[in-house]
Residue frames relative to the residue before (quaternion, step in Angstrom):
aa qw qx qy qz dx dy dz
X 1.0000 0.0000 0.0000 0.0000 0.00 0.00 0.00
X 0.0537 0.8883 -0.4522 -0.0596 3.41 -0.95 0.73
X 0.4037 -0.7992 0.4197 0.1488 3.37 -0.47 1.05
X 0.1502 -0.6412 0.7339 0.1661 3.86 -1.68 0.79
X 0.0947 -0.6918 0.7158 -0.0078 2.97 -1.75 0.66
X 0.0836 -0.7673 0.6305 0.0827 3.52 -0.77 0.84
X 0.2241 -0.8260 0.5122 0.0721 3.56 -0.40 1.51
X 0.0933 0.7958 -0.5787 -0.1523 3.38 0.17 -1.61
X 0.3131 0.6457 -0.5641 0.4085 3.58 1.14 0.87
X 0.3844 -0.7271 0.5060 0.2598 3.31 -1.68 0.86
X 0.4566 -0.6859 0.5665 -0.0087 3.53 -1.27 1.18
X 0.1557 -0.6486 0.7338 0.1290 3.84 -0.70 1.02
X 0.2297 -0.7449 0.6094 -0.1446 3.10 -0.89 2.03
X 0.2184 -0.7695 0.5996 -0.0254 3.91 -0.68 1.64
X 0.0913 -0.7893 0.6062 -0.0355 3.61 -0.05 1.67
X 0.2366 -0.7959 0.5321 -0.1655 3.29 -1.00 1.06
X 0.7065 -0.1365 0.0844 0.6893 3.73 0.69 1.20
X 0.6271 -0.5939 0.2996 0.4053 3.56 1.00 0.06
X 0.6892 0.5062 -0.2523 0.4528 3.01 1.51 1.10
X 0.5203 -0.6545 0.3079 0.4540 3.86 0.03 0.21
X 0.2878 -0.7455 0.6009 0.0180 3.03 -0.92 1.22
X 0.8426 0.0631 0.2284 0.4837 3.38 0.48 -1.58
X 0.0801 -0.8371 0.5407 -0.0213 3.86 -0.45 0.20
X 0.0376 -0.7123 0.6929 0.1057 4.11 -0.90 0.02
X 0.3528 0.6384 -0.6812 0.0625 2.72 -1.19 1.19
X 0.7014 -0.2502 -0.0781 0.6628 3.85 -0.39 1.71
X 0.8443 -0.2877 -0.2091 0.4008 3.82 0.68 1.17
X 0.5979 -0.4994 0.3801 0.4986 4.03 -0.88 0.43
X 0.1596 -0.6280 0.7570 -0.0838 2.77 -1.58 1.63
X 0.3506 -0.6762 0.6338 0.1349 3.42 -1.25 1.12
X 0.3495 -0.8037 0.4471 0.1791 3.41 -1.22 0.54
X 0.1172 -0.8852 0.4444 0.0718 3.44 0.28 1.08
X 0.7327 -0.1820 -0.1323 0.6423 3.84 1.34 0.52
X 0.2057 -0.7610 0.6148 0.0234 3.12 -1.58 0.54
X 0.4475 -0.6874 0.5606 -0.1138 3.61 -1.26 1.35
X 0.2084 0.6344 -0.7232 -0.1765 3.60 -0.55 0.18
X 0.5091 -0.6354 0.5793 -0.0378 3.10 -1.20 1.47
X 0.7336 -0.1140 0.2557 0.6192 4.57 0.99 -0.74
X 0.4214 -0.6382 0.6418 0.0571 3.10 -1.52 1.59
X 0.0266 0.6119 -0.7556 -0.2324 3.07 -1.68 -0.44
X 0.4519 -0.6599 0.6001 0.0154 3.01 -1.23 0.91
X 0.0653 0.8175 -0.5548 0.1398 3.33 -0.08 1.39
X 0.7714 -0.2592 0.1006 0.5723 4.30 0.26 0.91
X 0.8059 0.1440 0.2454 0.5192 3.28 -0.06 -1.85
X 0.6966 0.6422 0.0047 0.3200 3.26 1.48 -1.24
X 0.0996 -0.7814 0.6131 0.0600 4.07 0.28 0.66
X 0.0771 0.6955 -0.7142 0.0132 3.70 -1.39 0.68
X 0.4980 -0.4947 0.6411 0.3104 3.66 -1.35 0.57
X 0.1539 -0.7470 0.6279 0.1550 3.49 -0.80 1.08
X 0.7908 -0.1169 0.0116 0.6007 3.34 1.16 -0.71
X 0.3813 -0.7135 0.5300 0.2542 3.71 -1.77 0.61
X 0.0700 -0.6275 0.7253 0.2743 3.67 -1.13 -0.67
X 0.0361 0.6489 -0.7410 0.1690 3.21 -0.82 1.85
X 0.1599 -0.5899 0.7795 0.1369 2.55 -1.97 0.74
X 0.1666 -0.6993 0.6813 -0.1379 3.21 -1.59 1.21
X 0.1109 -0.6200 0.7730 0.0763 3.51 -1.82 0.44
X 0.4641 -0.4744 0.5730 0.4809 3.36 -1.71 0.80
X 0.7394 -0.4466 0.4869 0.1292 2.59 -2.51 0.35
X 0.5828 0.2410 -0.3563 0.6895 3.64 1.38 0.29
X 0.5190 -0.6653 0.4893 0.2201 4.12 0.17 0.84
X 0.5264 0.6032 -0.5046 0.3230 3.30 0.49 0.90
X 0.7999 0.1406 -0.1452 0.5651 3.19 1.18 0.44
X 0.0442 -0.8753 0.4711 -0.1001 3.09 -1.48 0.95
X 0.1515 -0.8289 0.5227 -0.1292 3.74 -0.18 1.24
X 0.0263 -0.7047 0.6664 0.2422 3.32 -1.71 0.05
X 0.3504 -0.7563 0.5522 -0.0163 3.22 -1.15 1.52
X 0.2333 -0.6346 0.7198 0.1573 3.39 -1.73 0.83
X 0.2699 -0.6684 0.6930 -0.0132 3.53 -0.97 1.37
X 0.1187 0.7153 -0.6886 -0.0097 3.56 -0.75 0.78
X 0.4458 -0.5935 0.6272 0.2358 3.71 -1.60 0.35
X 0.1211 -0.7234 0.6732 -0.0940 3.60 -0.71 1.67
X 0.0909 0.7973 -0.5730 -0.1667 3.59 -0.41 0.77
X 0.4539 0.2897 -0.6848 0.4911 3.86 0.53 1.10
X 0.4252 0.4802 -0.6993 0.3156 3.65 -0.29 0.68
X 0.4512 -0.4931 0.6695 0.3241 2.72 0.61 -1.73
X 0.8418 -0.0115 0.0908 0.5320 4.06 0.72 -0.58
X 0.7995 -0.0952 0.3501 0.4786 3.31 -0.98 -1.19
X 0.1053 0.6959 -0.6829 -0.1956 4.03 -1.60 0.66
X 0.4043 -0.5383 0.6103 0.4175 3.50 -0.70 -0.30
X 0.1493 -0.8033 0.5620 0.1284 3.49 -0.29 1.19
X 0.7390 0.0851 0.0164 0.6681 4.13 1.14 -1.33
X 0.0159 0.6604 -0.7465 -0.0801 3.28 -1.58 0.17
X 0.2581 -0.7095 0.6507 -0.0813 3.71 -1.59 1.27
X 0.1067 -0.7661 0.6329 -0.0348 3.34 -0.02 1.34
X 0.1227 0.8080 -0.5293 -0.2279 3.60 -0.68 0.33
């Protein structure tokens, strides 16, 4: 059985070479692949608007794939979906 969740909660996102490495959300998840998923277009400028990572906490007891989206009235990172399976 597998579950969707639409969160939109905000996430302290660990980029790594300019990719996700690491993330907190109610505990450290490791990133075990990463997706950009949408640009923005910023003049001259490209940004990852969002990723599709999959990830497992850091003791392997759990495991999900996650839409990461860039909110800048957050300020950072939301968790926009999560896919438990």
């Amino acid at each position: 059985m597998s579950m969707i969740a639409h969160v939109g909660e905000p996430v302290r996102l660990l980029l790594d070479a300019g990719r996700p490495s690491r993330f907190y959300w109610g505990e450290r998840w490791v990133v075990t692949s990463a997706e950009p998923d949408g640009f923005d277009y910023l003049g001259d400028e490209t940004r990852v608007a969002s990723w599709h990572v999959a990830a497992q906490t850091e003791d392997q007891s759990d495991a999900a794939v996650f839409e990461l989206t860039r909110d800048y009235a957050a300020g950072g990172w939301v968790l926009d979906s999560i896919a438990y399976a």
